[in-house]
N, CA, C and O atoms as a GROMACS GRO file, in nm:
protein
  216
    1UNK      N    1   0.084  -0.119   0.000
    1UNK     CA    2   0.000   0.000   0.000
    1UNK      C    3   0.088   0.125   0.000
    1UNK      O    4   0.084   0.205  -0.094
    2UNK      N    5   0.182   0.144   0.126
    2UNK     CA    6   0.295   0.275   0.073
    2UNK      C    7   0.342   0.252  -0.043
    2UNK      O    8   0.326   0.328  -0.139
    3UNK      N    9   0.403   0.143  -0.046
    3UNK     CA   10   0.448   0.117  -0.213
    3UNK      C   11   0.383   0.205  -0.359
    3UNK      O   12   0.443   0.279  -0.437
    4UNK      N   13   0.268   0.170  -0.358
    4UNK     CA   14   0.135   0.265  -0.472
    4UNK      C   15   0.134   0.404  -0.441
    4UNK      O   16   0.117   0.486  -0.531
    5UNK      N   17   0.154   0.447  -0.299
    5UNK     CA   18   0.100   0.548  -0.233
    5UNK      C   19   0.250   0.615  -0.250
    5UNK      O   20   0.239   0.725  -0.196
    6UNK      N   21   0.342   0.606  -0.283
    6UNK     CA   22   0.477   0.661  -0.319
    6UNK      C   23   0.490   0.648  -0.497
    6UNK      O   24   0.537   0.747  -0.553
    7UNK      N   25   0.455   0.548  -0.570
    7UNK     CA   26   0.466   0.578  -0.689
    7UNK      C   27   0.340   0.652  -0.757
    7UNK      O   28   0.348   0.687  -0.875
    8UNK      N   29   0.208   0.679  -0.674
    8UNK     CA   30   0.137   0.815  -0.711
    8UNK      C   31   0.173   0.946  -0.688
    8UNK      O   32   0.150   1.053  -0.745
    9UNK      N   33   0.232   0.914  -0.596
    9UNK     CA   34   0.326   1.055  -0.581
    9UNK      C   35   0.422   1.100  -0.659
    9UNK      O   36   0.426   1.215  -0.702
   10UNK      N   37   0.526   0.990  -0.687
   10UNK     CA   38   0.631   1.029  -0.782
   10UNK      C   39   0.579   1.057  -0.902
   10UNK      O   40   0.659   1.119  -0.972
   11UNK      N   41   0.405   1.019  -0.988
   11UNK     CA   42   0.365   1.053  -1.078
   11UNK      C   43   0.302   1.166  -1.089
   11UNK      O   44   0.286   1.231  -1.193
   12UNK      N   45   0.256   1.200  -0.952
   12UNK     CA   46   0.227   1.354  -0.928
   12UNK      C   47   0.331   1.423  -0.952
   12UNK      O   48   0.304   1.517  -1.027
   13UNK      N   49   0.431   1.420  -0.925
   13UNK     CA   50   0.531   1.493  -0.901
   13UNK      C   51   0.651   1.561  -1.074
   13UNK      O   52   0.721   1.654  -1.113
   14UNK      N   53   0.589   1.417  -1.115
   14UNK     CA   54   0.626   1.430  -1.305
   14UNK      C   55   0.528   1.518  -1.364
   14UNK      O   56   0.540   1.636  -1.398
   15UNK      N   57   0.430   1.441  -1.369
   15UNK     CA   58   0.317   1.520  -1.409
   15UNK      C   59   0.296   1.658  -1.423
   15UNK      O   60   0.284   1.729  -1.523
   16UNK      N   61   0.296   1.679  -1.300
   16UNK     CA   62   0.339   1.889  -1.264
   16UNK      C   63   0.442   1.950  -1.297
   16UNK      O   64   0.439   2.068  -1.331
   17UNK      N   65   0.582   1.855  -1.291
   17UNK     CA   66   0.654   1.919  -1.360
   17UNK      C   67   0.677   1.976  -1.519
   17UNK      O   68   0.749   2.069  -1.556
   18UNK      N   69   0.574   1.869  -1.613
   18UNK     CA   70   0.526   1.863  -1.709
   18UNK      C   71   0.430   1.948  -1.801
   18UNK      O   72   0.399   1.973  -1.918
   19UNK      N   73   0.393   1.985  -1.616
   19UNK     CA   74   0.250   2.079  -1.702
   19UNK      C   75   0.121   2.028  -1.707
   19UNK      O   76   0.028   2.089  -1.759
   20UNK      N   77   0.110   1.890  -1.640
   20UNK     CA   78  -0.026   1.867  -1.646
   20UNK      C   79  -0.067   1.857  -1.505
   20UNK      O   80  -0.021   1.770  -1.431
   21UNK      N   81  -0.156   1.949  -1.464
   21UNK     CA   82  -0.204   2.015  -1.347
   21UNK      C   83  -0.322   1.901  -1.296
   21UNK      O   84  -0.310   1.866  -1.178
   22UNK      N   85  -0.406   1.856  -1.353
   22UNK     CA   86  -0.530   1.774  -1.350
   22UNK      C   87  -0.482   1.644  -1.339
   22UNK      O   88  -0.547   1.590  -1.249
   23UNK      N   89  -0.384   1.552  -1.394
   23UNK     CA   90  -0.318   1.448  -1.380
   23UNK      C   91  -0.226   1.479  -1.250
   23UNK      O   92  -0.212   1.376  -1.184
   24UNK      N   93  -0.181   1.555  -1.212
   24UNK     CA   94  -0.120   1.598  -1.133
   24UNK      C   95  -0.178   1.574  -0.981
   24UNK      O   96  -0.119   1.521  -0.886
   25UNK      N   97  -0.322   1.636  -0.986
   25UNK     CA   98  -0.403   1.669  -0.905
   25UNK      C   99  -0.484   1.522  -0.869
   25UNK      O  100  -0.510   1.488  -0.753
   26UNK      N  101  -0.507   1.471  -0.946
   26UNK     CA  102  -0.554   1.338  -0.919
   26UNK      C  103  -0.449   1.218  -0.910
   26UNK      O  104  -0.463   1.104  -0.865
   27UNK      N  105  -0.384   1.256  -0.944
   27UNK     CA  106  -0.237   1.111  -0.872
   27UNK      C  107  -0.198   1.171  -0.719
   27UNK      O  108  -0.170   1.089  -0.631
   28UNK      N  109  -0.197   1.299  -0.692
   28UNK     CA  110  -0.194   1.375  -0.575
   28UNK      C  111  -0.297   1.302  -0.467
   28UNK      O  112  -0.262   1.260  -0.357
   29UNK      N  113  -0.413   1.297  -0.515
   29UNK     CA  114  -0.520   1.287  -0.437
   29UNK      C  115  -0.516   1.096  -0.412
   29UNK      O  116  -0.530   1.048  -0.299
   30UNK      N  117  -0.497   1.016  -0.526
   30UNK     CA  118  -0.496   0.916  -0.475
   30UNK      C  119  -0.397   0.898  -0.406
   30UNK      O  120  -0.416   0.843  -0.297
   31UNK      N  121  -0.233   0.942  -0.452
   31UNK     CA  122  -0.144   0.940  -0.320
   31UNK      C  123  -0.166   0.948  -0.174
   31UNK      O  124  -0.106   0.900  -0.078
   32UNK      N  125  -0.293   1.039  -0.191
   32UNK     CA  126  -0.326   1.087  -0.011
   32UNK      C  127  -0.425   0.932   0.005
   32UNK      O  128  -0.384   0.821   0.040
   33UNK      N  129  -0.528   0.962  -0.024
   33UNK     CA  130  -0.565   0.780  -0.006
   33UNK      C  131  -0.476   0.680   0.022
   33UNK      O  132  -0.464   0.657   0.143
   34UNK      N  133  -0.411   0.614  -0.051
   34UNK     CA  134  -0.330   0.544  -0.027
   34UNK      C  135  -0.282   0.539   0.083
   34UNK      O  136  -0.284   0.442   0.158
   35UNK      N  137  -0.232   0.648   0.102
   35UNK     CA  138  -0.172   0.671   0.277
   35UNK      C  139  -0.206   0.652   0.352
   35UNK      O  140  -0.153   0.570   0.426
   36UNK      N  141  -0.344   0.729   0.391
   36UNK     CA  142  -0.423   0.699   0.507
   36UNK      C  143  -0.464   0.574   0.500
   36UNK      O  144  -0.459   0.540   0.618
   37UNK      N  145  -0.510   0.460   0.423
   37UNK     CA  146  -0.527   0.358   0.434
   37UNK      C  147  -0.396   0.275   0.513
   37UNK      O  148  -0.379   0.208   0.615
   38UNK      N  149  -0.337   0.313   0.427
   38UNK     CA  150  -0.180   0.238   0.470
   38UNK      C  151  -0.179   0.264   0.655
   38UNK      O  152  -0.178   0.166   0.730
   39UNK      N  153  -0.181   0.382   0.701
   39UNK     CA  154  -0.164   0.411   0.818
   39UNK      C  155  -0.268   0.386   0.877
   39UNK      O  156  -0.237   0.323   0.978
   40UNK      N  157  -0.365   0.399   0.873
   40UNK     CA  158  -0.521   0.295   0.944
   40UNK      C  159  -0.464   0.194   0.979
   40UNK      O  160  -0.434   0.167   1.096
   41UNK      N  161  -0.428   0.083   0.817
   41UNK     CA  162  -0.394  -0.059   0.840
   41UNK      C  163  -0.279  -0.064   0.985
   41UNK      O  164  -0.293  -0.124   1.092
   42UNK      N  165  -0.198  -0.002   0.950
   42UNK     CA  166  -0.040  -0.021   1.017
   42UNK      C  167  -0.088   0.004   1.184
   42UNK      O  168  -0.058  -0.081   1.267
   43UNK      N  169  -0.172   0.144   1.228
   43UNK     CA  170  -0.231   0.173   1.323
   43UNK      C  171  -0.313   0.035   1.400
   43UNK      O  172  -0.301   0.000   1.517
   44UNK      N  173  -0.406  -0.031   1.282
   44UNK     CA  174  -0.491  -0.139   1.355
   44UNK      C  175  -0.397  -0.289   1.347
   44UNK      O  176  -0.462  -0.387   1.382
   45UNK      N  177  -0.281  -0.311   1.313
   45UNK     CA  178  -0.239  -0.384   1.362
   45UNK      C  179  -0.142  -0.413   1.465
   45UNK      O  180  -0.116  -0.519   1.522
   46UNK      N  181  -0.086  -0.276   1.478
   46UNK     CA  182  -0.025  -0.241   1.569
   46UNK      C  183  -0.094  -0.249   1.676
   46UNK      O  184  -0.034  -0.305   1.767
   47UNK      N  185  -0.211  -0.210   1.704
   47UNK     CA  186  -0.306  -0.238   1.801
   47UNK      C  187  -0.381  -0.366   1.853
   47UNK      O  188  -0.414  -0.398   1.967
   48UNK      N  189  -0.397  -0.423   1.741
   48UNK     CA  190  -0.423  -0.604   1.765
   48UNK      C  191  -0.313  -0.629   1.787
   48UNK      O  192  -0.318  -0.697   1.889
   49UNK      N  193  -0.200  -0.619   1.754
   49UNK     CA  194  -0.071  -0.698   1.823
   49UNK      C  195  -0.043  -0.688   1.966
   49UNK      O  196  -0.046  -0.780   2.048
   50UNK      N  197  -0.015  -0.566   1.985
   50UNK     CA  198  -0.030  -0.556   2.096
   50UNK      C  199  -0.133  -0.590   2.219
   50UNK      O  200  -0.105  -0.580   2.338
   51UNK      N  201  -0.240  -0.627   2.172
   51UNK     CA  202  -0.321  -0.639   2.293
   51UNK      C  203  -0.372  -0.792   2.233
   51UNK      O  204  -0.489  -0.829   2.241
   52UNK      N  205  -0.273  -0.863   2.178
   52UNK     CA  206  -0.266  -1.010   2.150
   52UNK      C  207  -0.130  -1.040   2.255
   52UNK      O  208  -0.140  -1.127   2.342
   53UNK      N  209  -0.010  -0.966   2.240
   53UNK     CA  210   0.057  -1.011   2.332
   53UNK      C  211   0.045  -0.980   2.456
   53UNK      O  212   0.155  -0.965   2.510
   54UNK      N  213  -0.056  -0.962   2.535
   54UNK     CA  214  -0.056  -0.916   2.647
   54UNK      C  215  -0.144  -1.077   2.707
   54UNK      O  216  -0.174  -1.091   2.826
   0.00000   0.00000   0.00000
């Protein structure tokens, strides 16, 4: 999931440099998705782990 959530970014990041603002803006936006999912996931297992090893 960071994995996707870093190469939407790096396509955001072409993109704009390019000149295309709208491709830009939407590889931007799924980048941010990506993330927060990623960090939910990472958050809720970090949390089941922990209160599995207890």
């Amino acid at each position: 999931m960071l994995y996707y959530a870093l190469v939407f970014f790096i396509i955001a990041i072409i993109a704009a440099v390019l000149g295309f603002s709208g491709l830009a803006a939407g590889a931007a936006g799924i980048a941010k998705i990506l993330f927060v999912v990623f960090l939910v996931m990472a958050i809720a297992t970090f949390v089941v782990n922990l209160v599995r090893g207890r």
